[in-house]
C-alpha positions as CSV (number, residue, x, y, z in Angstrom):
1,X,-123.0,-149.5,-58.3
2,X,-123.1,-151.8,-55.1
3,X,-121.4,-154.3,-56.6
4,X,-118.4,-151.7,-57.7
5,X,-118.6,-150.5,-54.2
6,X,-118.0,-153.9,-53.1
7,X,-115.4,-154.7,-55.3
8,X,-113.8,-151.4,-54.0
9,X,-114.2,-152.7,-50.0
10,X,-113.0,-156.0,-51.1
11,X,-109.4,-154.7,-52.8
12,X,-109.3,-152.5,-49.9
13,X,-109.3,-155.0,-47.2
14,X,-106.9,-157.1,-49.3
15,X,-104.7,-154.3,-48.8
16,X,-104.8,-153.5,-45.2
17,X,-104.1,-157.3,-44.5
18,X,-101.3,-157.2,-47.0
19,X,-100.0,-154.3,-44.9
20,X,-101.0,-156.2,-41.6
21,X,-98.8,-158.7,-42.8
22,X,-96.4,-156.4,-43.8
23,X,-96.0,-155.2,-40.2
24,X,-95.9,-158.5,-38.7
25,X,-92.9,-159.8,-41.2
26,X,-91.3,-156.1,-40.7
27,X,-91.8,-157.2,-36.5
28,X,-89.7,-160.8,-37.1
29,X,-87.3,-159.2,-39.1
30,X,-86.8,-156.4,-36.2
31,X,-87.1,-158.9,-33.8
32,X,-83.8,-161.4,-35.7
33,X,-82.0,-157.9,-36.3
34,X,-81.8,-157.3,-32.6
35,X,-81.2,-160.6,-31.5
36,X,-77.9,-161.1,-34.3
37,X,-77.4,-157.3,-32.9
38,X,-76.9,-158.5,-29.2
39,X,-75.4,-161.7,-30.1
40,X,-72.6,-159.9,-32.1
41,X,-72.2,-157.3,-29.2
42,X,-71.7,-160.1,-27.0
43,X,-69.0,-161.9,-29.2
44,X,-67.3,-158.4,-29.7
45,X,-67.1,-158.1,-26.1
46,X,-65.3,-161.7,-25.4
47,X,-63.2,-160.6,-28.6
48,X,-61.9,-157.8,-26.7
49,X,-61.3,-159.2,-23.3
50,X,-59.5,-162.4,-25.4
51,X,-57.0,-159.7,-26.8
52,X,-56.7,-157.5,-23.3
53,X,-56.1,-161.0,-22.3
54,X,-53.2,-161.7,-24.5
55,X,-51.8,-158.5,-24.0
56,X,-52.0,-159.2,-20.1
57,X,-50.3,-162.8,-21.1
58,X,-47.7,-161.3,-23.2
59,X,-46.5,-158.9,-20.7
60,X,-46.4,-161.7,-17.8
61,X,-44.2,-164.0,-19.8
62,X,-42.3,-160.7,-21.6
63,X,-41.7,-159.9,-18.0
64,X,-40.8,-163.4,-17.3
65,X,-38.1,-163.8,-20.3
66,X,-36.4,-161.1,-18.8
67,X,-36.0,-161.8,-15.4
68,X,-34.7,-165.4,-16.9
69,X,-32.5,-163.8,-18.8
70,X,-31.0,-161.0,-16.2
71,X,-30.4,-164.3,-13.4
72,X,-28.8,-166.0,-16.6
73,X,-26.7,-163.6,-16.8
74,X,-26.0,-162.5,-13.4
75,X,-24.8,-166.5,-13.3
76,X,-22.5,-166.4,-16.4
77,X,-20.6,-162.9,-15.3
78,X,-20.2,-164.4,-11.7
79,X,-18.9,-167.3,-13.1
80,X,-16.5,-165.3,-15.8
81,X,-15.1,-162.9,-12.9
82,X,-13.8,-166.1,-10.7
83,X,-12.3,-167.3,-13.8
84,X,-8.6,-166.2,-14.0
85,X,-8.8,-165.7,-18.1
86,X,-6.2,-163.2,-20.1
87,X,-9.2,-160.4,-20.4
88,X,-11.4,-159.8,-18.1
89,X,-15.2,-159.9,-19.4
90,X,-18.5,-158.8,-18.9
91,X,-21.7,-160.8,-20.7
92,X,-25.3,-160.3,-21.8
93,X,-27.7,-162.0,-23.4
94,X,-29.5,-160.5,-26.3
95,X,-32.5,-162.1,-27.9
96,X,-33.2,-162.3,-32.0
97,X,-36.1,-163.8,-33.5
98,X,-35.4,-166.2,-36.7
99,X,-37.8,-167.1,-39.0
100,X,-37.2,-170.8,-39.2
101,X,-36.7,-171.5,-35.4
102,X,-38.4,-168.8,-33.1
103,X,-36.3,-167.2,-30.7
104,X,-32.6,-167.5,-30.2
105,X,-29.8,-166.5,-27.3
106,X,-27.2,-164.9,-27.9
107,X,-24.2,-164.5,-25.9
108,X,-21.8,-161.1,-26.1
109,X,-18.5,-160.9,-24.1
110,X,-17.2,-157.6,-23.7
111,X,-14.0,-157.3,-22.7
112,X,-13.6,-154.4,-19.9
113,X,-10.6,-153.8,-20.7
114,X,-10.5,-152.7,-24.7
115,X,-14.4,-152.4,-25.0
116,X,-14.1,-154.9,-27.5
117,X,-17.1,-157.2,-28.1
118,X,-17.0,-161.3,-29.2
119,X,-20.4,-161.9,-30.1
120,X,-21.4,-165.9,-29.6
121,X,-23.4,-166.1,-32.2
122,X,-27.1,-167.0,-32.3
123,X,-26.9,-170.2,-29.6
124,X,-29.8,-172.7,-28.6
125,X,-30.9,-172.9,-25.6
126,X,-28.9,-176.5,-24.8
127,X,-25.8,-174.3,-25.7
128,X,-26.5,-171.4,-23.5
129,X,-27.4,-173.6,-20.2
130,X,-24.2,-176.1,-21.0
131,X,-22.0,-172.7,-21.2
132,X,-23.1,-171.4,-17.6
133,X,-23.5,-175.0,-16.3
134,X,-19.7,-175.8,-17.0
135,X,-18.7,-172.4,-15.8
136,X,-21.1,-173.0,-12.7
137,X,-19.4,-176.4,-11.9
138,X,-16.1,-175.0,-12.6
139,X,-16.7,-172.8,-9.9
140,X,-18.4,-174.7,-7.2
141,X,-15.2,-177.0,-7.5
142,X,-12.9,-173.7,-7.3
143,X,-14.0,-173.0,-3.8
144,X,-14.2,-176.1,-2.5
145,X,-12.0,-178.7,-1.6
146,X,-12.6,-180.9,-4.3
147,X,-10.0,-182.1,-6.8
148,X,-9.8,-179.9,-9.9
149,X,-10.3,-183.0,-12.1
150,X,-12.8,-182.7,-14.6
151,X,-14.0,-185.6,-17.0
152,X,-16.3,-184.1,-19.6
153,X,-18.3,-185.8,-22.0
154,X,-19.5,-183.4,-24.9
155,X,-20.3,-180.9,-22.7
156,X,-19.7,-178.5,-25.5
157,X,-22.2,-180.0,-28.1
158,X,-24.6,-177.3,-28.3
159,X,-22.1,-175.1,-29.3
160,X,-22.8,-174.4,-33.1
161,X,-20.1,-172.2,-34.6
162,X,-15.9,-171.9,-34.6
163,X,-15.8,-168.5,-32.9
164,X,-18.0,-169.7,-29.5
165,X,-15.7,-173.5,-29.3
166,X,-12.7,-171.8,-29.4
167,X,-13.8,-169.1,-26.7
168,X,-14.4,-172.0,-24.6
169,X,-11.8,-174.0,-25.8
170,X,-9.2,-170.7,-24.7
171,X,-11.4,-170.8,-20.9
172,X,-10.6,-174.3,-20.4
173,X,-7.1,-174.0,-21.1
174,X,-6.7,-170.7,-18.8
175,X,-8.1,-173.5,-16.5
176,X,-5.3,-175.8,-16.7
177,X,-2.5,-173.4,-16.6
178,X,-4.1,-170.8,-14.0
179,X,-6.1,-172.4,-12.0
180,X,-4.6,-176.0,-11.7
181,X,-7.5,-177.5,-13.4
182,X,-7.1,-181.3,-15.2
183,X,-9.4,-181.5,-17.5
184,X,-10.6,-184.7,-19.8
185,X,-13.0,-184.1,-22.3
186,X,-14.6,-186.5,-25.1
187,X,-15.9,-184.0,-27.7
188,X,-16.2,-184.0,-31.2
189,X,-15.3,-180.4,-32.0
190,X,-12.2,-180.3,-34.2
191,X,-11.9,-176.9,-33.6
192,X,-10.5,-177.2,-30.4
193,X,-7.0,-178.7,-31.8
194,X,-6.1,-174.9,-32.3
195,X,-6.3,-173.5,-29.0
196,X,-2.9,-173.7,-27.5
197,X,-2.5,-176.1,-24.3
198,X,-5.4,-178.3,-25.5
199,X,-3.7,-182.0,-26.3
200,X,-5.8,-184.0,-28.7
201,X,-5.7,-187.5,-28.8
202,X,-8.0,-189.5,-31.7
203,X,-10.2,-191.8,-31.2
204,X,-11.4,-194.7,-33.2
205,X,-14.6,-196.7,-33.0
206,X,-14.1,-200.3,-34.6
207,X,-16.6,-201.6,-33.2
208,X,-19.2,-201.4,-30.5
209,X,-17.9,-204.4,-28.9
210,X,-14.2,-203.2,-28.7
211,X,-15.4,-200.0,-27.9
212,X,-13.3,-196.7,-28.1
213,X,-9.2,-197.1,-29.2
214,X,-6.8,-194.2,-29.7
215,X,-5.9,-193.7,-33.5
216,X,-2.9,-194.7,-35.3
C-alpha cells in the first residue's frame, strides 16, 4: 500500500513540474510574443510616417512642377505676344505620362482669334527650353539696340515632329519679313524647305578636313 502511495506522490510531482515547466515555456513564449509585438508596432509606425512622408514629398515637388510650369509659360506667351506673327496666340503646357520615358511637355497654341488649338506634340524637355530660349533671345534683341542678326546652330534639334518645325519654321519667317530679322540657321530639319520665305542652301561634308561646302 505505501509503496502504491508512493508511486502515486511520485507521478504526481512529475506532473506539477511538467506543468512548472509548462508555465515557464508558456512565460518565454509570452515574453518573444510581446517583444515581436512592439517591434512590429515600432516598424508599423516608421511605415506610416515613410508614406505621410512621401505624400508630404509628392505634394512639395507636385507643387513645384507647377510653379515651373506656370513661369514656363508666363515666358513663352510674353515672348509669343512681342512676336508680330499672322495669329495671335496664347500657350500652355500640359503634362502626359508615357510609359517608356516618364513624363512629357506638351505645348498647345491657341489661337485667340478662331479658338483653334495646334497642339506641339509630346516634346522633351531640351525641346521645350530651346523653344522659349529662342523666343527669349528673339526678344531681348527686339528691344534693344542690337542687330537683328541671328546665326543659329540647330537650335531646333529637340524638336521631334513635322507639325512643331514648321510652327517654328512659320515664327522665324514672320521674323524676317515683320520684324527685320536676318536669320542664319545650320539645321538639319528638312521640313523647314516648305515654309515660305525660308531659303535652303545644302550642305555637303566631304571631309572633316575640307569642312562644310554648299551642294551641287
Amino acid at each position: 500500500m505505501k509503496a502504491r502511495v508512493a508511486n502515486v506522490l511520485n507521478r504526481l510531482n512529475a506532473v506539477r513540474e511538467d506543468v512548472r515547466m509548462t508555465e515557464r515555456e508558456q512565460e518565454v513564449i509570452e515574453g518573444y510574443i510581446n517583444r515581436n509585438r512592439e517591434a512590429i508596432a515600432e516598424k508599423q509606425a516608421k511605415i506610416t510616417l515613410c508614406d505621410k512622408s512621401e505624400i508630404v514629398l509628392k505634394n512639395i515637388a507636385d507643387e513645384r512642377n507647377e510653379g515651373a510650369k506656370k513661369a514656363l509659360t508666363d515666358i513663352l506667351n510674353y515672348a509669343l505676344s512681342n512676336v508680330q506673327l499672322e495669329q495671335r496666340y496664347k500657350a500652355r503646357l500640359e503634362e502626359h505620362i508615357n510609359r517608356r520615358v516618364g513624363k512629357e511637355l506638351t505645348v498647345v497654341l491657341t489661337d485667340l482669334d478662331t479658338g483653334y488649338e495646334r497642339s506641339l506634340k509630346y516634346q522633351t524637355g531640351t525641346a521645350v527650353s530651346q523653344i522659349i530660349g529662342l523666343l527669349m533671345t528673339i526678344i531681348t534683341i527686339k528691344f534693344s539696340k542690337c542687330s537683328r542678326f541671328l546665326i543659329l546652330d540647330e537650335k531646333l534639334s529637340g524638336l521631334q515632329d513635322e507639325e512643331t518645325i514648321l510652327m517654328f519654321g512659320e515664327i522665324l519667317s514672320a521674323l524676317a519679313q515683320n520684324e527685320d530679322f536676318q536669320i542664319l540657321m545650320v539645321e538639319h530639319k528638312s521640313h523647314l524647305k516648305a515654309v515660305e520665305g525660308i531659303t535652303v542652301i545644302p550642305l555637303t561634308l566631304p571631309d572633316y578636313q575640307t569642312g562644310l561646302t554648299v551642294a551641287g
